[in-house]
N, C-alpha and C positions, 0 to 999 in steps of 0.2 A: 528579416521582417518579410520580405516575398516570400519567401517557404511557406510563413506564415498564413498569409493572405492567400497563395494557393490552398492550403488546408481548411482552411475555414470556407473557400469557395467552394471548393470541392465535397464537403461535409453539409451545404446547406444551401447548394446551388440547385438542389429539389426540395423543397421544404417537404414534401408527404411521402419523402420514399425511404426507403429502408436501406440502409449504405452499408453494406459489407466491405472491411478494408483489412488484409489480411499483413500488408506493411507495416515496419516499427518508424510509424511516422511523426508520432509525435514527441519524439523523443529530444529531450535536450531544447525544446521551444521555449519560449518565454510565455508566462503565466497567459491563458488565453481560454476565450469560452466560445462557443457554437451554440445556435437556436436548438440544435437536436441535443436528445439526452445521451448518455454514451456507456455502452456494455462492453468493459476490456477486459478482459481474460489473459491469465498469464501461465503457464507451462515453462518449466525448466530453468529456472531462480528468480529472485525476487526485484521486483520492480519496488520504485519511489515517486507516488506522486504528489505532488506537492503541491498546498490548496495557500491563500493568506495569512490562514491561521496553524495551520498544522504540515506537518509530513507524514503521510500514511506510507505503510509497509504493507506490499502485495508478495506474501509467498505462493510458487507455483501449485498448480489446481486451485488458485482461488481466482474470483472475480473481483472488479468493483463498479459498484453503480454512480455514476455520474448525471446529476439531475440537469436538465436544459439551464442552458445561463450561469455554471459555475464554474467561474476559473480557475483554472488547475495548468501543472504542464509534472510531464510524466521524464525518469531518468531509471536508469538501469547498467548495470554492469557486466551483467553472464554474458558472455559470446555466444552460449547456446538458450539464452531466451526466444520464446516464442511468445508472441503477443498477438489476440486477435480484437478489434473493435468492430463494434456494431453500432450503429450510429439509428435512434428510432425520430420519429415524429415529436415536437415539443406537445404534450398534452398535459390539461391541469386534472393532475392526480393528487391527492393526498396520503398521505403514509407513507409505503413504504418507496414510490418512487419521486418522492421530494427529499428525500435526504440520499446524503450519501455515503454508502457505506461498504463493506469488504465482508464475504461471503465463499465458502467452501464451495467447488465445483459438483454436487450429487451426481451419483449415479444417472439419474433420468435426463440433467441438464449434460452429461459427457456424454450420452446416446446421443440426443438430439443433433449436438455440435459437430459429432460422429460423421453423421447422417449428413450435413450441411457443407461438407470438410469445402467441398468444392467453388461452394461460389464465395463467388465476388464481386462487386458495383452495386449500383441501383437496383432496387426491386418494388414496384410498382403496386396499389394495390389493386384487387382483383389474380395477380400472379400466384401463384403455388405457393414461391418462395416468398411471398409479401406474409401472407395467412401462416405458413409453419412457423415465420421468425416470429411474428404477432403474440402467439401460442406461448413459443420461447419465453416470451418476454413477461407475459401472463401468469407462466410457472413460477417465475423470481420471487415475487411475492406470498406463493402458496406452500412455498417449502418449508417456512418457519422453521430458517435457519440461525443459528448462532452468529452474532459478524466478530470476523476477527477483530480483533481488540487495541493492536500496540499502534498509538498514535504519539508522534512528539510534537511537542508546541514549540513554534521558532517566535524566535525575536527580531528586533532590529538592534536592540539593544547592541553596541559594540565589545563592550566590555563583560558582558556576558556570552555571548558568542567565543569568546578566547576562551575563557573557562571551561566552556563546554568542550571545544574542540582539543583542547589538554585535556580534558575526561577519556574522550573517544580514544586517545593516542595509549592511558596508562590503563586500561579496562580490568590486566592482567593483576594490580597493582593492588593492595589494600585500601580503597579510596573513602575517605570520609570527611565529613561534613567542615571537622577541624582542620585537618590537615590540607584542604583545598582553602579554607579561606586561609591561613595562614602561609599558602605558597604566593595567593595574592596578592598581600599585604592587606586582607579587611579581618572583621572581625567576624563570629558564626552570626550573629545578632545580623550583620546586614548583608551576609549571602545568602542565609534564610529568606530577607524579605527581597532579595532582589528574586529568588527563584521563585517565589510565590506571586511578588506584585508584575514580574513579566513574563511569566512562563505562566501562571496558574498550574503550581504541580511543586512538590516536594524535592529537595534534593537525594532524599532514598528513590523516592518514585522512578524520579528519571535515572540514575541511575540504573536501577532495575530493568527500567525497558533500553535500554543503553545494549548491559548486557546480553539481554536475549537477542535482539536483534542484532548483533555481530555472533552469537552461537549462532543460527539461521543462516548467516552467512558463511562460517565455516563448515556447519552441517552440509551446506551444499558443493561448499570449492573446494573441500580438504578431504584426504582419507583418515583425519582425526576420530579419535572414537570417542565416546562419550563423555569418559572419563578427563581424556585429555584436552577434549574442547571447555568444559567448565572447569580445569584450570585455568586453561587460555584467556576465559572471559573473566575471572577472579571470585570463582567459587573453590573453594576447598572442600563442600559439601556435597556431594554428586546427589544426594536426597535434595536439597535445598534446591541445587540447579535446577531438577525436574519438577520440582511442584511449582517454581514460579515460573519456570516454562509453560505448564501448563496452566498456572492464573490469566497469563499472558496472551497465549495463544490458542487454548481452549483442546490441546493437545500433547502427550506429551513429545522428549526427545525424538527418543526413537520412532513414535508416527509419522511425527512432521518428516522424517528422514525415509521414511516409506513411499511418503504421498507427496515430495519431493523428486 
């Protein structure tokens, strides 16, 4: 909880400046918000951050926008992640920087960053660096970008949590709807409505995003090839694996594995 309370001091102990923090600090925190809104970038695998309702998936070259006052706390795995925050002014905006959402890194916003590699702290306005990140931040919105997509909804539920985390474990596995309720002991009639009434989502759905988001992960830490990472995940279809890869993440196999 000090980590904590330094970070959040540290993040909002100028309310009007613009905080560049180039550390993977908020890693592993417990669910926590700051008055500033917050610009994290992630380069070289995927980050998890995790809000009340959901756990979003950040693959590298993308960002995610975090509005003033939402609590979140961020986790990660790669040894070679790189993570950068930028922390702005709380201002009452509408659209696109009141929600939050995940975003491919464009060409003009990887110059820009380019261009900024260096600093770090406070920046004031009237400063140089106050006015370019300002700019930065300006652009997010004008890019009418695509936002990535794959979110999974948690529970508290106990007994759905087990189920799920036996999902994660047999990915590889021919998994269906029968045969999970029946390793449970329920019937399909009331794992349907448990996945509906406390997930809001589908057991194909999840699933499905289940899936991809462990290919993503082997895409990045394996020299597995395409072929043999959608069997790994429990496709037989290597057509199948790449178009709901692509439903999913709004690209296919092999890009994400480029731009990765």
């Amino acid at each position: 909880m000090e980590l904590l309370s330094q970070l959040i001091n540290i993040v909002d102990q100028n309310p009007d400046s613009i905080l560049v923090m180039r550390q993977q600090t908020e890693q592993r925190l417990p669910l926590h918000q700051h008055d500033k809104a917050q610009l994290l970038l992630v380069y070289g695998g995927i980050a998890y951050l995790q809000t009340e309702e959901k756990d979003f998936y950040i693959p590298s070259n993308h960002y995610i926008w975090i509005p003033e006052n939402y609590p979140h706390n961020l986790m990660f795995n790669s040894q070679d992640l790189f993570i950068i925050n930028i922390y702005f002014p709380g201002e009452k905006e509408n659209g696109f920087y009141d929600e939050l959402g995940i975003y491919p890194v464009s060409k003009l916003l990887s110059e820009m960053l380019s261009f900024s590699e260096k600093w770090q702290g406070d920046y004031h306005k009237g400063s140089f660096e106050f006015e370019f990140l300002s700019i930065l931040k300006k652009l997010l919105s004008k890019e009418n970008l695509k936002k990535f997509s794959i979110q999974l909804p948690t529970t508290d539920d106990q007994r759905l949590n087990t189920i799920t985390d036996s999902l994660r474990m047999r990915l590889h596995e021919n998994l269906s709807l029968e045969s999970t309720a029946k390793l449970f002991g329920m019937s399909v009639r009331s794992l349907t409505r448990l996945f509906q009434r406390k997930l809001h989502i589908t057991f194909i759905q999840y699933i499905k995003m289940l899936r991809i988001i462990r290919a993503m992960e082997l895409i990045k830490t394996t020299d597995l090839n395409m072929t043999e990472i959608a069997y790994e995940v429990g496709y037989s279809n290597i057509s199948a694996f790449s178009n709901n890869f692509l439903q999913l993440t709004n690209m296919r196999p092999s890009e994400f594995k480029i731009s990765s």
